[in-house]
C-alpha positions in Angstrom: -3.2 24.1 19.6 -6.7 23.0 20.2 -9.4 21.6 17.9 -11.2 24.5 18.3 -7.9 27.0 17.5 -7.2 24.9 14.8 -7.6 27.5 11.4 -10.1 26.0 9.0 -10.4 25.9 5.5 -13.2 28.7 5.7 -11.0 31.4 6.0 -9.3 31.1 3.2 -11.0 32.7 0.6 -8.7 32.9 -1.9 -8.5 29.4 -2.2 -12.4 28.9 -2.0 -12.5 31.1 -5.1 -10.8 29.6 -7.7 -11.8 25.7 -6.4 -15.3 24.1 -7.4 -17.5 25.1 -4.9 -18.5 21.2 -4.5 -14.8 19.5 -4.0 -14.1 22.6 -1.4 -17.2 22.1 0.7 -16.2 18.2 0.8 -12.8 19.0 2.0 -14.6 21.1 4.7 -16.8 18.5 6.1 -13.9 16.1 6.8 -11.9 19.0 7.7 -14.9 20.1 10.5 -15.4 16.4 11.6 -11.5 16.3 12.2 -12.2 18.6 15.4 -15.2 16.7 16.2 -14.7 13.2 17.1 -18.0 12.5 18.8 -19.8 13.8 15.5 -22.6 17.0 14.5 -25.6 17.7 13.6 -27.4 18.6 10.3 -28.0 22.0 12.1 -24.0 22.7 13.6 -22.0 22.0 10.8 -24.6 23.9 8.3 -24.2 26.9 10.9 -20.1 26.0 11.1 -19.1 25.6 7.6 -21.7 28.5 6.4 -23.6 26.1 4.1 -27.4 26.0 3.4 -28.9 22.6 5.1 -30.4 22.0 1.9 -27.4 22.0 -0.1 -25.0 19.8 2.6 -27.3 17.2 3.4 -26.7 16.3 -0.3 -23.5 16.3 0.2 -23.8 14.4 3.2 -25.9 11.7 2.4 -23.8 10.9 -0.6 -20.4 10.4 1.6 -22.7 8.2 3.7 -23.5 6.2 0.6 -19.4 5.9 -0.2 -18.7 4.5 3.8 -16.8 8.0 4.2 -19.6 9.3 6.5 -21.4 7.4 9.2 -24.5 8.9 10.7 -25.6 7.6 14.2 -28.0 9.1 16.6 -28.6 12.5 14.8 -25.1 13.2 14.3 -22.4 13.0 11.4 -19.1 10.7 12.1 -16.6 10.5 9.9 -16.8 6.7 8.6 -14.9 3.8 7.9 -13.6 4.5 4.4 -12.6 7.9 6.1 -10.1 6.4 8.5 -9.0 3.9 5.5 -8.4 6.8 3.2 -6.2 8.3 6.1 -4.1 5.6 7.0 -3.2 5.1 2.8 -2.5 9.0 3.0 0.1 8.1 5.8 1.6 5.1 4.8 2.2 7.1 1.6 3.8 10.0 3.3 5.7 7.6 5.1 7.4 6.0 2.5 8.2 9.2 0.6 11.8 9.4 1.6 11.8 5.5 1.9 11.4 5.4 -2.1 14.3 8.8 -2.7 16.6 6.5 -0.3 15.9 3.0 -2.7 16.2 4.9 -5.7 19.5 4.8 -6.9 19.6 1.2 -5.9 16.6 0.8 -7.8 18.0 2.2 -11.4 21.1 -0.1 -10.8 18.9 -3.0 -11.1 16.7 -1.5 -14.0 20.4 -1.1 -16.2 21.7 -4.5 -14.8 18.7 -6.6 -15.6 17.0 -4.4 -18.3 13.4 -5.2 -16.5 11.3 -3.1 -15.1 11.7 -2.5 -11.1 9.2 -1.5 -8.4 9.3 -1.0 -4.7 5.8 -2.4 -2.7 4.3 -2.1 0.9 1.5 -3.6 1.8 -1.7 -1.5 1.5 -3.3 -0.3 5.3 -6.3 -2.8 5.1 -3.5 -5.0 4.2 -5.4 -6.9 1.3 -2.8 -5.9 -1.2 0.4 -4.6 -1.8 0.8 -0.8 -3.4 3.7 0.4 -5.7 5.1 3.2 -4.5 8.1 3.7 -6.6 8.9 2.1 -9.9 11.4 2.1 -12.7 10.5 0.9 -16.5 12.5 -1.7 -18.4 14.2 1.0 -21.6 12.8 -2.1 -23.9 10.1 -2.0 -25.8 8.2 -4.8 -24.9 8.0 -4.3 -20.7 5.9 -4.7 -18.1 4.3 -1.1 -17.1 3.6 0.2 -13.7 1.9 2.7 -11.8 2.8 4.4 -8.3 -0.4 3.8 -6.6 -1.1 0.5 -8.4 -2.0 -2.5 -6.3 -1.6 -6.3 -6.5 -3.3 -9.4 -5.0 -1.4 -10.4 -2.3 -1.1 -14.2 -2.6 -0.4 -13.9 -7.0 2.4 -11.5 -7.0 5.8 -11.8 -6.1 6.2 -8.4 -4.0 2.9 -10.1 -2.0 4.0 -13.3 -0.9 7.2 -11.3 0.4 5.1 -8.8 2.5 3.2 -11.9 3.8 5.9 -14.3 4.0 7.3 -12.0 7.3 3.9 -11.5 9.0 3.6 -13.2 12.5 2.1 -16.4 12.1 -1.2 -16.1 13.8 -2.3 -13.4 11.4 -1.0 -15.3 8.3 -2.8 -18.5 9.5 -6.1 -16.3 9.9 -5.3 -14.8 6.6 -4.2 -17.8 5.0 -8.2 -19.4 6.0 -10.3 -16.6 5.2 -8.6 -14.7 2.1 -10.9 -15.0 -0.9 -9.9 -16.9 -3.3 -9.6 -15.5 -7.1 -8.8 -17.3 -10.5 -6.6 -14.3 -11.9 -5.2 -16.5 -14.6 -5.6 -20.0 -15.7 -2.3 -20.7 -14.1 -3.0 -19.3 -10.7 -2.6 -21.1 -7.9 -5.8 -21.6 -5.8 -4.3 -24.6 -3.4 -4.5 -22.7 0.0 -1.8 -25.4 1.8 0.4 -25.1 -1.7 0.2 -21.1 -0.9 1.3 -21.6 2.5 3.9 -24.2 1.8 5.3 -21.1 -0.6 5.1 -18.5 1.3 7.3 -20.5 3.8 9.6 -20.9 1.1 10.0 -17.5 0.6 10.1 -16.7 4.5 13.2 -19.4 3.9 15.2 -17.8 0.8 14.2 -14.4 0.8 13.2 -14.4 -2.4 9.7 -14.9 -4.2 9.0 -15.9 -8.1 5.9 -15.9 -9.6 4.8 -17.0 -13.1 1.2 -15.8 -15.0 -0.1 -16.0 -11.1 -1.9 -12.2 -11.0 -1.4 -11.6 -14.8 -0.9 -13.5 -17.4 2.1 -13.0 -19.4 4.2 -11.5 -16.7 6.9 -12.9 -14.1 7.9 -11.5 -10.8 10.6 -11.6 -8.8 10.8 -9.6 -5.2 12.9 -9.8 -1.9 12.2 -8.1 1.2 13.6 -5.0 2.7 14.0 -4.7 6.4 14.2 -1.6 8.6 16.9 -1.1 11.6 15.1 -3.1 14.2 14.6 -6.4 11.5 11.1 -6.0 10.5 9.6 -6.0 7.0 9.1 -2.3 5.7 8.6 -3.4 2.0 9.3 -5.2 -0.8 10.9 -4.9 -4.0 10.7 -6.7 -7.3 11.2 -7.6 -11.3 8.0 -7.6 -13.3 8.9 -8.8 -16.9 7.0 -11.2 -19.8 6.8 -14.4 -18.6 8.5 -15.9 -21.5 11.9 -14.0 -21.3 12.0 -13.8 -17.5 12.3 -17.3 -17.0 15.0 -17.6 -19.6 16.7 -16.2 -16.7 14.7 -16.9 -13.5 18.2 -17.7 -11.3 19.9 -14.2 -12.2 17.0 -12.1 -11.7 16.1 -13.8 -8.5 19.6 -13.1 -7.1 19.6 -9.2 -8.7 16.2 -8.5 -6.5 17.5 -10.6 -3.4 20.6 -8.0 -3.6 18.8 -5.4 -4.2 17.0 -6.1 -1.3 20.0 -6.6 1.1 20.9 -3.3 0.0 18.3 -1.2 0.6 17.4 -2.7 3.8 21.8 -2.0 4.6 20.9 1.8 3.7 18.1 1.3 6.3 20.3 0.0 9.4 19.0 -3.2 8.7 22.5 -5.2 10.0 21.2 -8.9 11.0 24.5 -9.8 12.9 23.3 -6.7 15.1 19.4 -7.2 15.3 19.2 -11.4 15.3 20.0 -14.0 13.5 16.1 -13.9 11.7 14.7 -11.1 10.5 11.8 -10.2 13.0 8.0 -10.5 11.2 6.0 -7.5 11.3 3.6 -7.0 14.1 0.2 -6.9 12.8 -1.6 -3.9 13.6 1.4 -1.5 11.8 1.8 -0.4 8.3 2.6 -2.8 6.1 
């Protein structure tokens, strides 16, 4: 099917009716500039999406404003935050049957270690790592999480294991040019210290942090591997600092297993695929 075959959003009516009038013509600008990758004028899409000039330009000068638009040489693109926003919403869909696979794996680790568990990838800008499953500690004092939530990649421990596999050229570029932020008193900001870590973690397959992104809270994460060896994700502990350590060594080896077992549901088999796990390739979804 063609752009131009492609049914729009305009005719449905039913749906138009009982949405706000502003979120729906929003949804049809992205949904017109889909079909037209070169861009349009003020003039086509107000003739296109049946919309008074007056009233889209508003429109479109504010998703300008957000990056979500671009506008060059008369005609409306859609813009950088655009593509961004579509490459989270299919990294997401991507993952959904990823995070129903690690699931059950996931609540044995919540009842085995009493912490609260969480599965990461790394975001699609790949400047942080994104929850897209978790499972809460049953005690009272816990560390909480969101599905959608997002850590610094460098001070958490599901981080430094999505960076740890990256190929080394992009990790050496990353590793010079990331930013960095003083989270916590006790966060490291020693970029040859970070490297030296993340090495370790490329080494053990494991990755503990301690009041690095938050303080108050300790993390422990492994990687998961897909069939062909590469890094899909990662998953980790997130408890108070204070108890977690009590028992760094056993919750390090419950997320390393954790890990070897998800990535076995994947096909990960490393006497089949090498002897290393491979790194991921920059350029694909974290």
């Amino acid at each position: 099917m063609s752009a131009a075959d492609r049914p729009r959003r305009t005719q449905q009516p039913s749906k138009q009716a009982t949405s706000p009038r502003s979120v729906t013509r929003l949804v049809q600008i992205f949904d017109d500039l889909c079909s037209r990758p070169t861009g349009a004028s003020l003039a086509t899409l107000s003739q296109s999406m049946g919309i008074p000039k007056s009233s889209l330009l508003n429109l479109l000068r504010g998703l300008i404003d957000s990056g979500h638009l671009a506008f060059v040489d008369g005609l409306y693109q859609l813009g950088p935050e655009a593509f961004g926003m579509a490459q989270a919403i299919m990294a997401t869909r991507r993952f959904l049957g990823f995070a129903e696979l690690a699931r059950p794996v996931l609540r044995q680790l919540v009842e085995t270690t009493q912490e609260t568990a969480v599965l990461a990838v790394m975001s699609g800008d790949k400047k942080s790592a994104v929850y897209v499953e978790k499972l809460e500690s049953p005690t009272a004092i816990r560390f909480t999480a969101t599905v959608g939530d997002s850590r610094p990649l460098l001070w958490s421990a599901v981080g430094r294991v999505l960076l740890a596999f990256q190929l080394d050229h992009w990790l050496n570029e990353y590793m010079r040019t990331v930013k960095m932020v003083q989270h916590t008193p006790e966060t490291e900001m020693n970029r040859k210290r970070l490297r030296a870590l993340l090495e370790e973690v490329r080494a053990t397959h494991v990755a503990v942090t301690r009041n690095q992104g938050t303080m108050g809270v300790a993390g422990f994460a492994a990687p998961i591997f897909d069939s062909s060896g590469v890094i899909v994700a990662a998953i980790g502990l997130a408890a108070p600092t204070e108890r977690a350590m009590a028992h760094s060594a056993e919750l390090s080896a419950a997320a390393k297993d954790a890990g070897v077992e998800i990535s076995r549901l994947m096909g990960y088999r490393p006497f089949i695929v090498d002897a290393k796990p491979r790194r991921r390739p920059t350029g694909l979804p974290g």
